[in-house]
C-alpha positions in Angstrom: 11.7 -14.8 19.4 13.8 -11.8 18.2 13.8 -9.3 20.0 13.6 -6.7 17.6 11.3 -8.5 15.2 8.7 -8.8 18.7 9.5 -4.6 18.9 8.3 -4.6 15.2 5.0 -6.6 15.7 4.1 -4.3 18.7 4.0 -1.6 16.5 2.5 -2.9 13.1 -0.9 -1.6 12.2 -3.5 -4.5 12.1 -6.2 -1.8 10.3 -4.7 -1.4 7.1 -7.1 -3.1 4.2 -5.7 -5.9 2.1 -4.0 -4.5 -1.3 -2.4 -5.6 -3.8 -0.1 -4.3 -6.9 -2.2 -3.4 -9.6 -5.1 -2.3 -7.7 -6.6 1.7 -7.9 -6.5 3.0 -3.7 -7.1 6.1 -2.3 -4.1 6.5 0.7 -5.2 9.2 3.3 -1.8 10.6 4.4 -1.3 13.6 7.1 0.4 16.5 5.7 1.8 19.2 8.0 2.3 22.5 6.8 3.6 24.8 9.6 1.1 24.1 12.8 -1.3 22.9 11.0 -2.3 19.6 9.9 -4.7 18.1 7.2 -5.2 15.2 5.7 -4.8 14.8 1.7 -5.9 11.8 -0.4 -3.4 10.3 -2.7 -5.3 8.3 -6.1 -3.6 5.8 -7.9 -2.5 2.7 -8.8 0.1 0.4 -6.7 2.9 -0.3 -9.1 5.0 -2.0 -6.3 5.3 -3.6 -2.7 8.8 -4.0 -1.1 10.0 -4.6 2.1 8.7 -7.1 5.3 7.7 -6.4 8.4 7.3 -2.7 9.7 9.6 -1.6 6.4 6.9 -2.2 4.1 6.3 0.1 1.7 3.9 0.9 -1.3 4.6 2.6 -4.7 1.9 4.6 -5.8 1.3 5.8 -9.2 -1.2 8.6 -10.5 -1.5 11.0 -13.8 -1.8 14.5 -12.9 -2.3 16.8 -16.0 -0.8 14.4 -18.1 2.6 13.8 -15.9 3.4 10.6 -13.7 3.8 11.4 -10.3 4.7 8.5 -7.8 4.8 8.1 -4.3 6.1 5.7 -2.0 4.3 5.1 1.4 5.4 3.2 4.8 3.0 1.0 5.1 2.8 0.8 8.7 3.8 4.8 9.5 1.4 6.6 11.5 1.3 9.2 9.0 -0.8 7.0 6.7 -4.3 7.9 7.8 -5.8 5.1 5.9 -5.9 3.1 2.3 -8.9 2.9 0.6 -9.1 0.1 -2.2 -11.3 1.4 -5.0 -10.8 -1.5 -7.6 -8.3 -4.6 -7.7 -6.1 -5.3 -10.9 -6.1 -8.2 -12.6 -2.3 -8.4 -13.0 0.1 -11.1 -14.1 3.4 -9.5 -12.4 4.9 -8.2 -9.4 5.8 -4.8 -10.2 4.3 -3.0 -12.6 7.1 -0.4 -14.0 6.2 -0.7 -17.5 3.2 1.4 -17.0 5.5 3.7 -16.9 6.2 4.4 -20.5 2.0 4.7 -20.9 -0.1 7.4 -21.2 -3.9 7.6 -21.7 -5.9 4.2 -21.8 -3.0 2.7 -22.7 -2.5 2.9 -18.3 -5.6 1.0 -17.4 -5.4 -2.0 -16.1 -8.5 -5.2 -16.5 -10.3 -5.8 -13.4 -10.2 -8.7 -10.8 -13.3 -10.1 -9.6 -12.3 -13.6 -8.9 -8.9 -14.9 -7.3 -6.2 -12.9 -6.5 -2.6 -12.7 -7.7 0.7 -10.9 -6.7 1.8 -9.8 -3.6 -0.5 -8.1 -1.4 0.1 -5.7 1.2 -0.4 -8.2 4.6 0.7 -11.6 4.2 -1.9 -14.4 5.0 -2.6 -14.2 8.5 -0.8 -10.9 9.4 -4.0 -9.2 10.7 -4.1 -11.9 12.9 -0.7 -12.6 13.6 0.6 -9.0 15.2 -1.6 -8.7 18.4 -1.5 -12.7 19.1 2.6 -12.2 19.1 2.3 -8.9 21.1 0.3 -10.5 23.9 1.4 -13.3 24.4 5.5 -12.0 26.3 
């Protein structure tokens, strides 16, 4: 195996919930302001996943008082507390830019109850994957 992509697999998070574009998560991300810290909740809706391995990232998109504000998160930073899924998206594409042009209810997107679509976060098997490759050399 590579050796940098056995570096990366050491050091990819294994706890992160399984997302996808299109769904509505709350991202617990540590801010530091001066010497202190404190975590602060990020709302919105992913609009896009790019990257692979320990690059992945995650565009996040939110209204506050009527403006778009988005926010793009390493995925497998340490700074990224925790993502919360709070409903999936029933989508029918992989990046979800035109929501940009929307205001209002126009912005909501249908639920998913039944089978997902898109890509998601982790690949199949990635939660399983990273500490089998780490232990094993």
């Amino acid at each position: 195996m590579d050796l940098i992509r056995q570096i990366e697999l050491e050091n990819m998070r294994t706890d992160i919930a399984d997302f996808g574009v299109g769904d509505t998560v709350d991202v617990h991300y540590l801010i530091r302001e001066g010497d202190k810290e404190r975590v602060q909740v990020f709302t919105g809706t992913v609009i896009s996943i790019s990257g692979s391995g320990i690059r992945r990232t995650f565009l996040v998109r939110r209204l506050v008082a009527g403006e778009g504000v988005e926010r793009r998160f390493p995925l497998h930073s340490p700074r990224v507390q925790k993502v919360e899924v709070k409903s999936k998206g029933r989508i029918r594409r992989a990046r979800l830019f035109y929501l940009r042009e929307r205001v209002g209810k126009a912005v909501r997107l249908r639920q998913n109850f039944g089978k997902l679509r898109g890509p998601r976060a982790m690949p199949k098997g990635a939660n399983k994957a990273a500490p089998e490759a780490a232990s094993t050399k």
